[in-house]
Backbone bond lengths (Angstrom), bond angles and torsions (degrees), N, CA, C in turn:
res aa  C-N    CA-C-N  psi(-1)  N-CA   C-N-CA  omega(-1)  CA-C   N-CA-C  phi
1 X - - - 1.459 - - 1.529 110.46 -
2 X 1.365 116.48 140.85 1.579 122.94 -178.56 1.555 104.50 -67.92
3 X 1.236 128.56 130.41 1.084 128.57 126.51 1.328 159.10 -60.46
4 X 1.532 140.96 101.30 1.379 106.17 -162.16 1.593 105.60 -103.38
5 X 1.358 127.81 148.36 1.274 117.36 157.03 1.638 117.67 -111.45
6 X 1.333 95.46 144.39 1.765 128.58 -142.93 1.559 111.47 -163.84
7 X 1.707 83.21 143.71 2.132 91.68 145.97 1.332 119.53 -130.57
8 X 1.096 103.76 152.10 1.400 107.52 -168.32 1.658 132.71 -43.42
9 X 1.597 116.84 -0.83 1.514 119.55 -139.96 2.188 72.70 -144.18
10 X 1.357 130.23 3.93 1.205 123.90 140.33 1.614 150.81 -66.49
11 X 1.472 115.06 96.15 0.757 96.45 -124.13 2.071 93.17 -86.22
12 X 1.540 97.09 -10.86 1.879 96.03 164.91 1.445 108.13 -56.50
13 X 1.392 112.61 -43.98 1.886 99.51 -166.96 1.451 95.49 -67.01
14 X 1.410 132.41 -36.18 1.173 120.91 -177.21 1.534 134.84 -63.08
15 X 1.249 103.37 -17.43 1.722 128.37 158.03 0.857 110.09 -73.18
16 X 1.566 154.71 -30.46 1.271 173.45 134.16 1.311 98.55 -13.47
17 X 1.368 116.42 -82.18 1.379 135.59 -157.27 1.440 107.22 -65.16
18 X 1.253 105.58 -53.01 1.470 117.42 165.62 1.722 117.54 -23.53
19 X 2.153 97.18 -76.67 1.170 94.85 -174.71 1.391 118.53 -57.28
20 X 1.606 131.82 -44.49 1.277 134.16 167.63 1.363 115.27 -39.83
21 X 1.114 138.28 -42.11 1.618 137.33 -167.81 1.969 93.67 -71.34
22 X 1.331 94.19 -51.45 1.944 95.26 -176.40 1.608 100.43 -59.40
23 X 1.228 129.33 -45.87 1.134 118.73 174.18 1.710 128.99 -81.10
24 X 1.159 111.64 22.07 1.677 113.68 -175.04 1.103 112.53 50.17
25 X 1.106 131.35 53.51 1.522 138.07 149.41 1.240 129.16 -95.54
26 X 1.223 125.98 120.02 1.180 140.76 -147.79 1.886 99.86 -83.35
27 X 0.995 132.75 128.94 1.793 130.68 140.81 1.251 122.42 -156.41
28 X 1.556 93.38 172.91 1.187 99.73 179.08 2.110 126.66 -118.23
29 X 1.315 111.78 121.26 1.300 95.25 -169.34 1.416 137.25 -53.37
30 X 1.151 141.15 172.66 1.476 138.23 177.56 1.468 103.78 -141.81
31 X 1.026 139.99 147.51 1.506 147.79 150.22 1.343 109.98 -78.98
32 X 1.705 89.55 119.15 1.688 114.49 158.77 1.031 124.79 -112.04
33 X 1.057 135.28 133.94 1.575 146.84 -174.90 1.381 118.48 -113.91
34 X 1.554 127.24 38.72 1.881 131.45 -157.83 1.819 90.22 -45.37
35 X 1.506 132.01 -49.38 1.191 99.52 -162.24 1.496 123.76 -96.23
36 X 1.532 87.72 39.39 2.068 95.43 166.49 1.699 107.93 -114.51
37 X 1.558 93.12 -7.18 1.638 77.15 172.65 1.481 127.96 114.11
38 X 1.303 100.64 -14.71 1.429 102.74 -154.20 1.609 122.58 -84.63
39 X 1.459 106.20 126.97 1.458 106.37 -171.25 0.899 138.94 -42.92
40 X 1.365 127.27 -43.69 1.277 139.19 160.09 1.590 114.18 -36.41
41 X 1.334 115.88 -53.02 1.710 120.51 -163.82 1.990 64.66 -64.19
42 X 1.246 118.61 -103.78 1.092 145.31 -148.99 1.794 115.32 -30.38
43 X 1.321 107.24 -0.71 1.753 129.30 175.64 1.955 85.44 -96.11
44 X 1.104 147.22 -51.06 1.106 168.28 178.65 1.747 108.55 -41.93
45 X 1.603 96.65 -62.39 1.566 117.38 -171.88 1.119 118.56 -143.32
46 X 1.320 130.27 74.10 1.304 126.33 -163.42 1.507 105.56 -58.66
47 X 1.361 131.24 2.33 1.172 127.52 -176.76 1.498 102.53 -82.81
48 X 1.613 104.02 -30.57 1.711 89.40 173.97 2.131 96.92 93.56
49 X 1.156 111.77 14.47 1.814 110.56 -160.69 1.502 91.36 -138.65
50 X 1.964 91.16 122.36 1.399 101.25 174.90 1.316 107.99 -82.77
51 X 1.431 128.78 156.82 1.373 138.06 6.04 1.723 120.67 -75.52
52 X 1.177 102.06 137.19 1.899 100.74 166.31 1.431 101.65 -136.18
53 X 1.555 92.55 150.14 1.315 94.41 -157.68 1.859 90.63 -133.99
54 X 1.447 102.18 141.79 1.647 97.38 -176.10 1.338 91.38 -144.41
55 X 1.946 115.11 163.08 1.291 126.30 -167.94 1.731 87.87 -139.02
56 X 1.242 138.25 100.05 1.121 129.23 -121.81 2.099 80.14 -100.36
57 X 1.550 82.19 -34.16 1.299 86.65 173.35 1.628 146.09 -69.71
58 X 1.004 105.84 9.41 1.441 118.70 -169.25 1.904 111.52 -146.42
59 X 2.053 94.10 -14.98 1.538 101.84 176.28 1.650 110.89 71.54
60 X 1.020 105.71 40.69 1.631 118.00 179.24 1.507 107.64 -111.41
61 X 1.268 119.21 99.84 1.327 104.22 178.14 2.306 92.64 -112.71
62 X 1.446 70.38 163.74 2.003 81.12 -177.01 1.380 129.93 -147.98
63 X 1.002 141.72 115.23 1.839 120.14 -146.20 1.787 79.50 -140.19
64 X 1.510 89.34 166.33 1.520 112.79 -168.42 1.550 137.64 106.39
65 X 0.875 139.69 46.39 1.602 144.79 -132.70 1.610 93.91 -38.41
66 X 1.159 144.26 -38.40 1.392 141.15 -151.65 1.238 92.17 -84.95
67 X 1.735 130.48 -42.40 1.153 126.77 -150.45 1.796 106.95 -91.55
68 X 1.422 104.28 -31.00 1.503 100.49 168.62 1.355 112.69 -79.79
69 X 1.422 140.46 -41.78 1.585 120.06 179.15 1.459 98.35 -53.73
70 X 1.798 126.55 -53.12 1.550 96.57 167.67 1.261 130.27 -22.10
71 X 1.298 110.86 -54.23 1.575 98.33 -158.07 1.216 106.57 -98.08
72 X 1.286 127.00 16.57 1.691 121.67 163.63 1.464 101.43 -107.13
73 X 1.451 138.57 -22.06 1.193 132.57 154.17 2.006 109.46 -42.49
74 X 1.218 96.71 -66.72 1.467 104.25 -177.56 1.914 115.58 -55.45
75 X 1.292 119.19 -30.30 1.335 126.60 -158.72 1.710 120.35 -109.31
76 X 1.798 103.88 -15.29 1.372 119.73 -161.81 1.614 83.35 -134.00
77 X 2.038 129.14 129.74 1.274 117.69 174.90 1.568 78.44 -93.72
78 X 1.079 166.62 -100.40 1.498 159.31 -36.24 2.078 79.74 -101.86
79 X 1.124 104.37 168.79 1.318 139.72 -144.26 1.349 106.57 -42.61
80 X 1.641 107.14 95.55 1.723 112.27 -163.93 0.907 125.75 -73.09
81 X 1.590 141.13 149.31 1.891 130.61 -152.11 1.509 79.23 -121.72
82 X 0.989 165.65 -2.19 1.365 168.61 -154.78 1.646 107.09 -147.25
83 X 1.135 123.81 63.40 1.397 117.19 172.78 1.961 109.34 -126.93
84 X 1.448 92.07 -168.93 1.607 94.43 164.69 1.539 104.56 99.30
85 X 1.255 139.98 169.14 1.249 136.49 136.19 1.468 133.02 11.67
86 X 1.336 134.70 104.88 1.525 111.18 155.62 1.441 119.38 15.10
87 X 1.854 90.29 -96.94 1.448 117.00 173.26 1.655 117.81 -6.55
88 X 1.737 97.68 -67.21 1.456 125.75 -179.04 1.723 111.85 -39.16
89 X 1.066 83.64 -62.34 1.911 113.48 -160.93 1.585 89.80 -50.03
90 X 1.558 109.32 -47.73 1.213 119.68 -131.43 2.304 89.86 -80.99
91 X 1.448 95.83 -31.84 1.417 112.64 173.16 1.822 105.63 -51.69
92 X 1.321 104.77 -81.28 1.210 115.79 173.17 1.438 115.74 -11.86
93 X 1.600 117.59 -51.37 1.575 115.73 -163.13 0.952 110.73 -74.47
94 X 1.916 110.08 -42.18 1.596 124.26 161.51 1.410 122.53 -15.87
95 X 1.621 118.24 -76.45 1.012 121.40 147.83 1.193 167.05 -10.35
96 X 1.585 102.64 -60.98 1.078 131.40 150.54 1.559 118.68 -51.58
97 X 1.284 120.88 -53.46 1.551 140.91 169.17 1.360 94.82 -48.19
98 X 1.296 130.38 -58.42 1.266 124.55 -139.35 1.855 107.65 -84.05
99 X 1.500 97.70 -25.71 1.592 123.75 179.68 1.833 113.00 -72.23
100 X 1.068 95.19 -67.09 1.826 117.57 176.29 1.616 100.38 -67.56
101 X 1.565 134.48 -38.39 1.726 113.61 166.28 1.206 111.75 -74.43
102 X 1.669 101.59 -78.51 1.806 112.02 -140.38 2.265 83.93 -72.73
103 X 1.082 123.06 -49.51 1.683 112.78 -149.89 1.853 79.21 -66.33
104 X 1.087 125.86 -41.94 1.537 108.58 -169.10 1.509 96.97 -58.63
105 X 1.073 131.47 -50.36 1.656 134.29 -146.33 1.373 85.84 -101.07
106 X 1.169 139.33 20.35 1.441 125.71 160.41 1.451 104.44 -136.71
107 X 1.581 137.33 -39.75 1.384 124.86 176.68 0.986 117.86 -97.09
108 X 1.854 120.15 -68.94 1.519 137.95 -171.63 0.942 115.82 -80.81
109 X 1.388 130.08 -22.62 1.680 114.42 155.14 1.584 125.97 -85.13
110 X 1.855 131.33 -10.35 1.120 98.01 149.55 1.578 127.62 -94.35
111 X 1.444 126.61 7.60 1.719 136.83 -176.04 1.800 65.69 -84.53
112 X 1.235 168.57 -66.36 1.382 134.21 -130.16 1.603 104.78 -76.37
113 X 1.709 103.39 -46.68 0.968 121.86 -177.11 2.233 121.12 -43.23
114 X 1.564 85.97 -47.46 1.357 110.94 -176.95 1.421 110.83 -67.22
115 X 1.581 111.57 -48.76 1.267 112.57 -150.28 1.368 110.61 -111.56
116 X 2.159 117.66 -28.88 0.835 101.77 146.82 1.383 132.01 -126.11
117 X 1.180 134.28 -0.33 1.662 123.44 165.51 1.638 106.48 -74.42
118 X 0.637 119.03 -10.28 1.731 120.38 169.43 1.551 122.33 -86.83
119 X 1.160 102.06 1.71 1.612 120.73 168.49 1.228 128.42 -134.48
120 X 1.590 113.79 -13.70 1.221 108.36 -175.41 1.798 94.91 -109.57
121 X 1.392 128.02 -30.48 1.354 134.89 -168.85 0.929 89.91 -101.63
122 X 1.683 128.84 -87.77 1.823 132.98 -140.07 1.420 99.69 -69.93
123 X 1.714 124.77 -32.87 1.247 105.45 -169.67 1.836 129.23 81.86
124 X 1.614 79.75 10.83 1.690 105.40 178.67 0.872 118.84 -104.52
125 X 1.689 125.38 149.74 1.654 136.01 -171.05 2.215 91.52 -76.60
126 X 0.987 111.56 148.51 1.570 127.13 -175.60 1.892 89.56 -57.64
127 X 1.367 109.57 156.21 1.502 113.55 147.41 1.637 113.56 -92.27
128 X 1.603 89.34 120.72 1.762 96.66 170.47 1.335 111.00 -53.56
129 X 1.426 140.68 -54.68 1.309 139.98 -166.59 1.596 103.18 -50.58
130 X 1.195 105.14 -51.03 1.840 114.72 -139.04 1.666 76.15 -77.16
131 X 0.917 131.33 -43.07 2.038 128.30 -159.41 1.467 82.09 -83.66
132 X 1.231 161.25 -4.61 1.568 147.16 -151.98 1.649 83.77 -119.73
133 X 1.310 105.89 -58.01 1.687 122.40 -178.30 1.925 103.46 -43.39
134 X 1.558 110.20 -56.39 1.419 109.77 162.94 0.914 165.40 0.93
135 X 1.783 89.10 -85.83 1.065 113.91 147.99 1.475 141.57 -104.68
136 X 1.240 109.53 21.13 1.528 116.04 153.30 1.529 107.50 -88.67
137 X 1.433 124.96 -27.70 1.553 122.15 166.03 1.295 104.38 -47.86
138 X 1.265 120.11 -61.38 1.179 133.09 -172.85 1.744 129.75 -38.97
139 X 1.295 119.54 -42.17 1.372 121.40 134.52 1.256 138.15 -73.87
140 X 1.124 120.33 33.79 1.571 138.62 158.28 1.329 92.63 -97.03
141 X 1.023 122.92 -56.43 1.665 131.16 -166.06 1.738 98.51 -57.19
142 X 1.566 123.14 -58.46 1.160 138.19 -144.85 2.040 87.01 -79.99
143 X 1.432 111.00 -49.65 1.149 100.21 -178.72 1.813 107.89 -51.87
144 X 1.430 123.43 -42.71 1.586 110.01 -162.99 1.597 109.08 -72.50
145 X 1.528 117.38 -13.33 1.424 126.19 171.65 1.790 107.13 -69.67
146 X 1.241 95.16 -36.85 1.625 79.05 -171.81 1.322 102.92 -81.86
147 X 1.414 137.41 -37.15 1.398 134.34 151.45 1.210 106.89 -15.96
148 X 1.653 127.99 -82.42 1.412 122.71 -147.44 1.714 86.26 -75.98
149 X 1.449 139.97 -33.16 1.205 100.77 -178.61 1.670 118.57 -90.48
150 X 1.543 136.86 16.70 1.179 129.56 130.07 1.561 117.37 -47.80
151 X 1.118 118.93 -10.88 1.702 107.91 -168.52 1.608 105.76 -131.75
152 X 1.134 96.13 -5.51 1.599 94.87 169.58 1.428 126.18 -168.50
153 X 1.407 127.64 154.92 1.784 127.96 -164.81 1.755 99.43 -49.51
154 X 0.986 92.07 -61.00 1.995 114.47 -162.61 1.613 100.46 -91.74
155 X 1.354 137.40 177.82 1.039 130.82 -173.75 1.662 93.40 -101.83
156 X 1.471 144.64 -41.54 1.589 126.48 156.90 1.077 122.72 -71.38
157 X 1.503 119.53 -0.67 1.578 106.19 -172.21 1.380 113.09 171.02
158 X 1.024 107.38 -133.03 1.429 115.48 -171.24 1.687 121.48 -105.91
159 X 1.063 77.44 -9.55 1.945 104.87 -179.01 1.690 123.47 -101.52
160 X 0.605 136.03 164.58 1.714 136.22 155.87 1.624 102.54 -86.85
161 X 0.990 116.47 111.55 1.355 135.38 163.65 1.776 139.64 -72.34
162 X 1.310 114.73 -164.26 1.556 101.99 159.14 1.606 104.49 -105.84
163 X 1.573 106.61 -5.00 1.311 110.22 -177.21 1.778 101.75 -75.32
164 X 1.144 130.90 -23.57 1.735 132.80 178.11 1.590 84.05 -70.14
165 X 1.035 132.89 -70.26 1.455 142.49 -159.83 1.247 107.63 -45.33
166 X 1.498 126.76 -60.43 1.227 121.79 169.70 1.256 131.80 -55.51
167 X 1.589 116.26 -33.90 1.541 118.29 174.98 1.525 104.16 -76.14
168 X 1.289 113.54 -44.97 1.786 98.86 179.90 1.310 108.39 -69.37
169 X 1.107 140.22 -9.72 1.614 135.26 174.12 1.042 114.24 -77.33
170 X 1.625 116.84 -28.86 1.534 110.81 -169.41 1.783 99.49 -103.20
171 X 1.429 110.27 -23.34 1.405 97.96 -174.21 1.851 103.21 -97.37
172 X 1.339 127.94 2.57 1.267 113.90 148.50 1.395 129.92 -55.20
173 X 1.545 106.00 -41.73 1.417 107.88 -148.20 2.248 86.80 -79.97
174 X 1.591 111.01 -27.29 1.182 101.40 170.59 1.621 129.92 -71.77
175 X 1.091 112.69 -25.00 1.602 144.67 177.15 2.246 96.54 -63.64
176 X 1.328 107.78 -43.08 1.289 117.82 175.60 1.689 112.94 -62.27
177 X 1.373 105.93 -31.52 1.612 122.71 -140.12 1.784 78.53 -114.00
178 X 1.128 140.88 1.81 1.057 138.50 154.31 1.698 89.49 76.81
179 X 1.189 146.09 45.04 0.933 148.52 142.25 2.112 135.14 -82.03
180 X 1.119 87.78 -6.87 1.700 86.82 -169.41 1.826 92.03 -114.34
181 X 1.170 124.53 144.87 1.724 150.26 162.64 1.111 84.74 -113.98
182 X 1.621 107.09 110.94 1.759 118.97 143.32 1.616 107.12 -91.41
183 X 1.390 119.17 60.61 1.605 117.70 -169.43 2.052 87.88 -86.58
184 X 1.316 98.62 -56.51 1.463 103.18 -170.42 1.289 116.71 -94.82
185 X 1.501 118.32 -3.05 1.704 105.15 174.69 1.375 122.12 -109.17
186 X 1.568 105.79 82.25 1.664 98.73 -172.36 1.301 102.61 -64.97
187 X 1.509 140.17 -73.91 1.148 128.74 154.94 1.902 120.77 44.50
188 X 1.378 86.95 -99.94 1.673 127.53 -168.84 1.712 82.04 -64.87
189 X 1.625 143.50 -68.58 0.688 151.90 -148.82 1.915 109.62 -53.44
190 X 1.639 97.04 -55.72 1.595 118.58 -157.44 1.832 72.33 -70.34
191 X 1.362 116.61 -65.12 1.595 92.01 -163.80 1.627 122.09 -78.22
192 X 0.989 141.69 14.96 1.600 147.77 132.42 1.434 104.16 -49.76
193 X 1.353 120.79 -60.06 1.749 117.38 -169.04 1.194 99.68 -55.56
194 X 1.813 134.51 -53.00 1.341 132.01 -174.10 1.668 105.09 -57.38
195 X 1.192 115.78 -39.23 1.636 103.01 179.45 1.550 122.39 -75.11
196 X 1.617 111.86 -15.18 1.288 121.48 -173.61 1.850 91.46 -75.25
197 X 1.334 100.37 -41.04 1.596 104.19 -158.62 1.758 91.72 -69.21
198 X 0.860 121.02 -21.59 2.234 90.55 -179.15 1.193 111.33 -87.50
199 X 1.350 108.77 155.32 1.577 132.78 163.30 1.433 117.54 7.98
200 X 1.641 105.51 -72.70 1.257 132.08 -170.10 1.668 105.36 -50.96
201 X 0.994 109.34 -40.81 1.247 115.93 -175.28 1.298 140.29 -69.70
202 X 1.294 117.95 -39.64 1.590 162.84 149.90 1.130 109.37 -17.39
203 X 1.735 137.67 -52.08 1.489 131.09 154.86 1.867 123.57 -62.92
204 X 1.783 98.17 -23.99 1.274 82.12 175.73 1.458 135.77 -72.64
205 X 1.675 114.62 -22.08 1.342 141.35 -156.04 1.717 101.68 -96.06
206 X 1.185 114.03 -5.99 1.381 132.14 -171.06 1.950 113.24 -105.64
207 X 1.416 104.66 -39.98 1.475 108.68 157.16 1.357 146.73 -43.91
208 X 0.668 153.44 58.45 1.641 150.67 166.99 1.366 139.53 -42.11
209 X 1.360 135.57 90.00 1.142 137.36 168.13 1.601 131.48 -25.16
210 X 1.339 150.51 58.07 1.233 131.79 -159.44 1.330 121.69 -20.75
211 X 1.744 101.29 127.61 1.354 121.17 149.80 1.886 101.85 79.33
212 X 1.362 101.51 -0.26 2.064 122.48 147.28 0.841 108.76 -97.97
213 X 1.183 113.76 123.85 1.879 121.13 165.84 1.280 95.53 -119.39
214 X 1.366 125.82 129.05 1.622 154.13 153.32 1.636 99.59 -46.33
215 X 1.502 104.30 138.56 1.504 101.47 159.62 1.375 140.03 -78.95
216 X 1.144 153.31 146.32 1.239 165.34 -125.52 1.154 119.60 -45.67
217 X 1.584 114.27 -45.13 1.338 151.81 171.87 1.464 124.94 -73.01
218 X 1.063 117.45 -15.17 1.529 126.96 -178.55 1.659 122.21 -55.38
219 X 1.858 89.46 -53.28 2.080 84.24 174.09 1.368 107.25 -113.05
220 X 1.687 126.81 59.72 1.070 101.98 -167.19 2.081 89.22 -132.65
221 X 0.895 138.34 98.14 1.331 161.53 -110.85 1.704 90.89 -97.17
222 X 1.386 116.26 -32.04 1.719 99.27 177.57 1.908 103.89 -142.48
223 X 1.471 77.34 74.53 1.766 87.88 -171.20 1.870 81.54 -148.38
C-alpha cells in the first residue's frame, strides 16, 4: 500500500489524495514535518516539499504532486482526470498550472505562511496586510471560477478533471485559513459544495491542524 507523507493544511498532498481516492487507490497517511528538518523526510525529497509518496513494497518512492498524479494517470486506467482531446488535456494542465503556481504564490501559500508557520515555527503574530492582501487576491481567483463555471459543467470542460482537484485542494486549505468570502461568488461557491460533497473529500474536511481551528463553515457540505 502507498504511503503518503504529509500535513494536513498541504494543499499538493491534498490533490494527491484527492486524485487517488477518485481513482481507488488505497493509502495510508504519514506525518511530515519539511520545516523541522528531518532526515529521513529529506533522504526521501531532498527538496524538503510535501507530498511524498512511497510503495514500501516494491521501494518506489515519488515526490512532486504534479509528477505523481502523472504517474497514476499513466499507470492506473479507472476514471482518468487528464483525458479528452489534445486541446482538452492540454486545458486541464493550464489550470492546474495556474492553481498549484500563481493561487499558491498569491493566496494559500502566504495565509499558510501568516497563519500557520508564523505560529507554529516563528512564534509570530500573522501580518494584517499580507492576509488582507490574500485574500482580496483571492477573489480575483474566485471571480475567474465563477466565469469558467458560467461557461462550463467542470472548470475544463465537461468532465470533472484534475483541474477541479487542484482548485479545491488549494482553495480548501485557504477556505480553512479563513481566507476566502463566498459572500459574492455563488458560482465558484455552488461548485466547491459539489466537490466538498464526494467521497474523496470527506477525510479532508474532517482533519485538523493543531491549535488551527477552521471556521464554522469549513466541513459543512450545504452551507
Amino acid at each position: 500500500m502507498w504511503h503518503i507523507y504529509q500535513f494536513p493544511l498541504c494543499p499538493f498532498s491534498r490533490k494527491v489524495r484527492l486524485l487517488m481516492a477518485e481513482k481507488g487507490i488505497a493509502y495510508e497517511l504519514q506525518s511530515a514535518r519539511p520545516w523541522e528538518g528531518e532526515d529521513r523526510f529529506f533522504a526521501m525529497n531532498p527538496a524538503g516539499c510535501t507530498p511524498v509518496i512511497k510503495d514500501p513494497d516494491r521501494n518506489i518512492v515519488l515526490s512532486d504532486s504534479r509528477a505523481i498524479c502523472e504517474y497514476f494517470e499513466e499507470t492506473v486506467d479507472r476514471n482518468p482526470q487528464i483525458s479528452g482531446t489534445a486541446q482538452q488535456r492540454a486545458e486541464i494542465r493550464r489550470l492546474v498550472a495556474m492553481f498549484d503556481e500563481n493561487f499558491f504564490r498569491d493566496v494559500s501559500g502566504p495565509l499558510l505562511h501568516e497563519r500557520m508557520k508564523k505560529r507554529l515555527v516563528l512564534r509570530q503574530s500573522p501580518d494584517a496586510k499580507a492576509l488582507r492582501e490574500a485574500m482580496k487576491l483571492a477573489h480575483d481567483y474566485l471571480d475567474y471560477v465563477d466565469w469558467l463555471i458560467d461557461n462550463r459543467p467542470w472548470l475544463a470542460g465537461s468532465t470533472m478533471s484534475l483541474a477541479d482537484l487542484t482548485a479545491a485542494a488549494q482553495i480548501s486549505v485557504a477556505d480553512y485559513l479563513g481566507g476566502i468570502d463566498w459572500t459574492t461568488h455563488e458560482q465558484a461557491r455552488a461548485w466547491y459544495l459539489v466537490m466538498k460533497s464526494r467521497p474523496s473529500f470527506q477525510p479532508l474536511l474532517s482533519e485538523r491542524m493543531e491549535v488551527i481551528q477552521p471556521p464554522s463553515h469549513y466541513a459543512e457540505v450545504d452551507a
